[in-house]
C-alpha positions as CSV (number, residue, x, y, z in Angstrom):
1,X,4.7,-34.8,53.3
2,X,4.8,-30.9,54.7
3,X,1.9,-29.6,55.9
4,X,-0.8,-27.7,52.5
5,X,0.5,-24.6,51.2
6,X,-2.7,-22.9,50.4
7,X,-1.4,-19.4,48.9
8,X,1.5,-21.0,46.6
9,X,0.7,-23.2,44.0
10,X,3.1,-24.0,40.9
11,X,1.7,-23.6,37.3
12,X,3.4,-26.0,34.1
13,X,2.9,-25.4,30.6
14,X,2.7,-29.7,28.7
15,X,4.1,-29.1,25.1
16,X,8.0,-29.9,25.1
17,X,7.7,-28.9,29.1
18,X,5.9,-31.8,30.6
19,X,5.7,-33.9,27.9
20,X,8.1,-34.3,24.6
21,X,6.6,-33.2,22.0
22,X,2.9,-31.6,21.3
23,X,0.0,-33.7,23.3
24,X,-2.7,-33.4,20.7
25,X,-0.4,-34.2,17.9
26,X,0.0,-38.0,20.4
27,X,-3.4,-37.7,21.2
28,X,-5.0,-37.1,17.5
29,X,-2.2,-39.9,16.4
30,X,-3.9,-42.5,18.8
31,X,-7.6,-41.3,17.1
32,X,-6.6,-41.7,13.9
33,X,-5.2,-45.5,14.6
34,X,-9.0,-46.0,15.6
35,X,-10.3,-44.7,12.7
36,X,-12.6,-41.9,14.4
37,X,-11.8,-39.3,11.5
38,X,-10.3,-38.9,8.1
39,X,-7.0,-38.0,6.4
40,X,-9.5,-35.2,4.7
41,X,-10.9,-33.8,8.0
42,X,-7.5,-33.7,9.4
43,X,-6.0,-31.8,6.7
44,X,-8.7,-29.5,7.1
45,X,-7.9,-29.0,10.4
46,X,-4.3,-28.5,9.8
47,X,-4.6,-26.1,7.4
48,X,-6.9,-23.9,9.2
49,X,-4.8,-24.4,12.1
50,X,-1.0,-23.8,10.4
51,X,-2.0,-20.2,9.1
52,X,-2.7,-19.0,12.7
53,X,0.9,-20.5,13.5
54,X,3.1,-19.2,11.1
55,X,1.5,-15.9,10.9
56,X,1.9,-15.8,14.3
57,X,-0.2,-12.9,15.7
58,X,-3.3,-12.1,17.1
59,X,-5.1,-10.8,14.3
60,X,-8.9,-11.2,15.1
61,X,-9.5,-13.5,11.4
62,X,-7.1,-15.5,12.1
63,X,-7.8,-16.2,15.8
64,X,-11.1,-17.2,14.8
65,X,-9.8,-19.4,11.7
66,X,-7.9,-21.2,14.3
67,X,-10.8,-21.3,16.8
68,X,-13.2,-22.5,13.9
69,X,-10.9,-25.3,12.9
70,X,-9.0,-26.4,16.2
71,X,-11.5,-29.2,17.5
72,X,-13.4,-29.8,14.3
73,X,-11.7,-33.3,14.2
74,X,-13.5,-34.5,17.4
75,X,-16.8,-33.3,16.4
76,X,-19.4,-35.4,16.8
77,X,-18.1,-37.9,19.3
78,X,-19.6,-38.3,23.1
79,X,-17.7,-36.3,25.2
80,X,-17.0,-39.7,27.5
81,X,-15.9,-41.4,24.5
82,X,-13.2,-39.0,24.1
83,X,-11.8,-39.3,27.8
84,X,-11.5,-43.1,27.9
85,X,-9.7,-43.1,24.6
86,X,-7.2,-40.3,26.1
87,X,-7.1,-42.6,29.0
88,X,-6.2,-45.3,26.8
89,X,-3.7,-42.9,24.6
90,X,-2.1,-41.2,27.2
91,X,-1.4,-44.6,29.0
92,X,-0.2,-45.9,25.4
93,X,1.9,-43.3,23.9
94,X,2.2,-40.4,25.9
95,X,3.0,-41.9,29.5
96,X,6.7,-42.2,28.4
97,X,7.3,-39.2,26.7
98,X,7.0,-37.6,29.6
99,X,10.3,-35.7,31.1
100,X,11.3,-37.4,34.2
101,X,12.9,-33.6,35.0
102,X,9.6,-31.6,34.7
103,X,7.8,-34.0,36.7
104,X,10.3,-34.2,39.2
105,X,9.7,-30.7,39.7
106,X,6.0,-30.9,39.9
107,X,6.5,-33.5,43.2
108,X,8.9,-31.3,44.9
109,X,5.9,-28.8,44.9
110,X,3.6,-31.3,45.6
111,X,5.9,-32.7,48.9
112,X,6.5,-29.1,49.6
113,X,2.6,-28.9,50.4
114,X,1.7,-26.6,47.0
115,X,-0.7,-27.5,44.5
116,X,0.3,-28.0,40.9
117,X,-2.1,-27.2,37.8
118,X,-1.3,-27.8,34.2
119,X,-2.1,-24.8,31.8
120,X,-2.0,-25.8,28.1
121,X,-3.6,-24.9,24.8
122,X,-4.6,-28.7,24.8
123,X,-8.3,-29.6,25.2
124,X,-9.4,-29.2,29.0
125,X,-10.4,-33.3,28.7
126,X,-7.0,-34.3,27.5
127,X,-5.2,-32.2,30.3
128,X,-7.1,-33.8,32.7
129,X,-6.0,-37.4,32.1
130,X,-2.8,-36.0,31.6
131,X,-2.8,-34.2,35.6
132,X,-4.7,-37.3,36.6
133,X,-2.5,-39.6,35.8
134,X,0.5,-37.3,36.7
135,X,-1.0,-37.7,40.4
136,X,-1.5,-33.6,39.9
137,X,-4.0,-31.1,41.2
138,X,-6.0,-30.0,38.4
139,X,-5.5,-29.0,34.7
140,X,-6.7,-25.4,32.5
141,X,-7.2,-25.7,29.1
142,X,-9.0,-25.0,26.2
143,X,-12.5,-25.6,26.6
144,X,-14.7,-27.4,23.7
145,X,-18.3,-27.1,23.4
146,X,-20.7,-29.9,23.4
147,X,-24.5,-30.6,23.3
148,X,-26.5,-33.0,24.8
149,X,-22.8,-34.8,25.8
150,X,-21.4,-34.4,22.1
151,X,-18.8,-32.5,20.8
152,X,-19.9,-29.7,18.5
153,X,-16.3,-29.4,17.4
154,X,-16.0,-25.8,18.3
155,X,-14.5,-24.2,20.8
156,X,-16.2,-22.0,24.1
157,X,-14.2,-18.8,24.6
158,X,-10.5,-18.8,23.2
159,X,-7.7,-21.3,23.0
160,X,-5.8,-21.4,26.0
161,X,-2.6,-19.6,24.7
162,X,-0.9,-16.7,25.5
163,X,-2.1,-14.1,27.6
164,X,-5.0,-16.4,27.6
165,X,-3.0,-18.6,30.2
166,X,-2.5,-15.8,32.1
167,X,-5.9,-14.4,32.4
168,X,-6.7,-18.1,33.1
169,X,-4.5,-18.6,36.2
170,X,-5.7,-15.1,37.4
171,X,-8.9,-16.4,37.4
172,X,-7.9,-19.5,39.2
173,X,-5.8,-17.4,42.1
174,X,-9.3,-15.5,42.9
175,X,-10.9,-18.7,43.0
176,X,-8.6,-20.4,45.2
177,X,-7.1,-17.4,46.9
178,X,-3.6,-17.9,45.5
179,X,-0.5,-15.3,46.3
180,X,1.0,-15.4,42.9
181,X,3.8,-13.5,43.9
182,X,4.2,-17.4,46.0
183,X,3.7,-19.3,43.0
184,X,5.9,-20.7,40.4
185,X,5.3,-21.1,36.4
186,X,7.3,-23.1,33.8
187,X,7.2,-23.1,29.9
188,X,9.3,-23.7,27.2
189,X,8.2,-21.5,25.0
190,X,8.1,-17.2,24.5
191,X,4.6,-17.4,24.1
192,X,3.9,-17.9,27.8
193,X,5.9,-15.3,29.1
194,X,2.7,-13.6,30.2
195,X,2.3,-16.5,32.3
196,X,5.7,-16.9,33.1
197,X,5.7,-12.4,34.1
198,X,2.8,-13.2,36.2
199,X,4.6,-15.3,39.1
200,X,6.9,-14.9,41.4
201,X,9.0,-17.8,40.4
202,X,9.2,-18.4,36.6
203,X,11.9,-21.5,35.1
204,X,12.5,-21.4,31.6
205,X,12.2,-25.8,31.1
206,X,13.9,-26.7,27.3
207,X,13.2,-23.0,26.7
208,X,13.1,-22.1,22.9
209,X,15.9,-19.5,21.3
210,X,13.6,-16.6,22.6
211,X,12.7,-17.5,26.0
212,X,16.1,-18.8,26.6
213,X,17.6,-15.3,25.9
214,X,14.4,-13.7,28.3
215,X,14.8,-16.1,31.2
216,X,18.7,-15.3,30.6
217,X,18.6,-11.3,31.1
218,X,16.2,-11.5,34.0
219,X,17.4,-13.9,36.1
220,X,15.5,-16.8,36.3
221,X,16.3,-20.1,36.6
222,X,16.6,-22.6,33.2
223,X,16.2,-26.4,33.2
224,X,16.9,-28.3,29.8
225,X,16.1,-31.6,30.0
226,X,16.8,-32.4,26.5
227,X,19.3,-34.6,24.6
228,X,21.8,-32.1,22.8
229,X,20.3,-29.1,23.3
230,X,18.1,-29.2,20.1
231,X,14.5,-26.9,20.8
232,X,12.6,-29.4,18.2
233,X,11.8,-32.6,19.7
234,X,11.4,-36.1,17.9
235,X,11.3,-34.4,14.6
236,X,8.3,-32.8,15.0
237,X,7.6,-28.9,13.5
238,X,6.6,-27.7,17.5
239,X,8.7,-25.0,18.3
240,X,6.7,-22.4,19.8
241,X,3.7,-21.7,19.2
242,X,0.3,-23.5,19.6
243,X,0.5,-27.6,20.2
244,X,-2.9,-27.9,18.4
245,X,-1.9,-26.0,15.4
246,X,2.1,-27.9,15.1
247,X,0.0,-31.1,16.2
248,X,-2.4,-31.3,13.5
249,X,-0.1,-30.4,10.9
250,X,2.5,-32.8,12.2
251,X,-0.5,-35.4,11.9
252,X,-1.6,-34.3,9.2
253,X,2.2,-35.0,7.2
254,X,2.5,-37.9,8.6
255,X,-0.8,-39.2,7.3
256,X,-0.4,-37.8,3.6
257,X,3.2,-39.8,3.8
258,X,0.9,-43.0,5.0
259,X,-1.1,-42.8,1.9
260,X,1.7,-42.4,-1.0
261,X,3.5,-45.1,0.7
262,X,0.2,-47.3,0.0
């Protein structure tokens, strides 16, 4: 192992980079098999959630729409509740579907004496396992509110997305006095080319149509780690965009397909 790298760290997006598909659309999918909410809530969820994504901008209403809906499904529950069962999820469904590339990638910082954070748009307790378990540093994320250890099933600050992620990591560099211009960032998706701008090292991993293209005409490096080339994975609608919002509408199909089939 080479000697800490304090002033480099390396920086990796989880939906379709890290992980195959969208982590809260895995995670919710475990929640649901335990009963801890109902086809109704989730399509609630969902809908709120799948205006902000296919409109696609940053239009203050819908931001807040999205905010207002995106952890109403966990409201309610003890905040430790929710870890062990994305212990248990993670360790059940997600552990697998992680790409054996990307994490790869994330050692060869970590031999190389560099830290390694996950920055996602998935809830910061989620990430967590995920890093944990990943035998990572540390994880960003979005950040849900709770009282008195209980989710209130809204959300403190914005979603982690964006030039969110960005602002996020610049935050983190102060804190942990971080060259950037020595770190390294990886995404698959446009959306985090703020992020991706903000290093001195950005790799485009299974990189949508747009980022592709981007990564292409400045240079940097692209992994693809997927089987034929295809930028959805395992048939769900999470091309780029936010893994909450594809998630809970991907759940939210596949439940309503559930119930006619009953």
């Amino acid at each position: 192992m080479a000697e800490p790298d304090p002033t480099a760290a390396a920086f990796f997006d989880v939906d379709n980079t890290m992980m195959r598909g969208a982590s809260i659309y895995h995670f919710a999918r475990g929640l649901a098999s335990r009963g801890l909410f109902t086809t109704k809530d989730l399509v609630r969820f969902a809908l709120g959630q799948a205006i902000f994504r296919v409109r696609g901008d940053e239009n203050p209403e819908h931001i807040a729409k999205a905010r207002e809906t995106a952890l109403a499904f966990v409201a309610g529950n003890k905040v430790e509740d929710i870890v062990k069962l994305g212990e248990e999820i993670y360790d059940e469904v997600m552990a697998d579907r992680i790409w054996s590339g990307t994490r790869a990638l994330a050692q060869s910082h970590l031999d190389a004496g560099r830290r390694v954070w996950l920055v996602t748009a998935t809830p910061i307790e989620l990430a967590r396992v995920i890093a944990q378990r990943l035998g990572l540093t540390g994880a960003l994320g979005t950040v849900a509110e709770t009282k008195d250890g209980v989710y209130t099933g809204r959300l403190v600050g914005n979603l982690l997305h964006g030039p969110a992620k960005a602002e996020a990591v610049r935050a983190l560099a102060r804190r942990e006095g971080l060259d950037l211009s020595r770190c390294s960032a990886y995404s698959d998706s446009a959306n985090d080319l703020p992020l991706l701008s903000l290093v001195g090292h950005a790799t485009a991993v299974n990189p949508d149509a747009e980022l592709r293209e981007y990564a292409r005409e400045s240079g940097w490096e692209i992994r693809d780690f997927r089987t034929g080339r295809k930028a959805t994975m395992i048939g769900l609608p999470i091309a780029a965009g936010v893994g909450a919002v594809a998630g809970g509408v991907a759940v939210a199909v596949a439940l309503r397909r559930v119930q006619r089939s009953k």
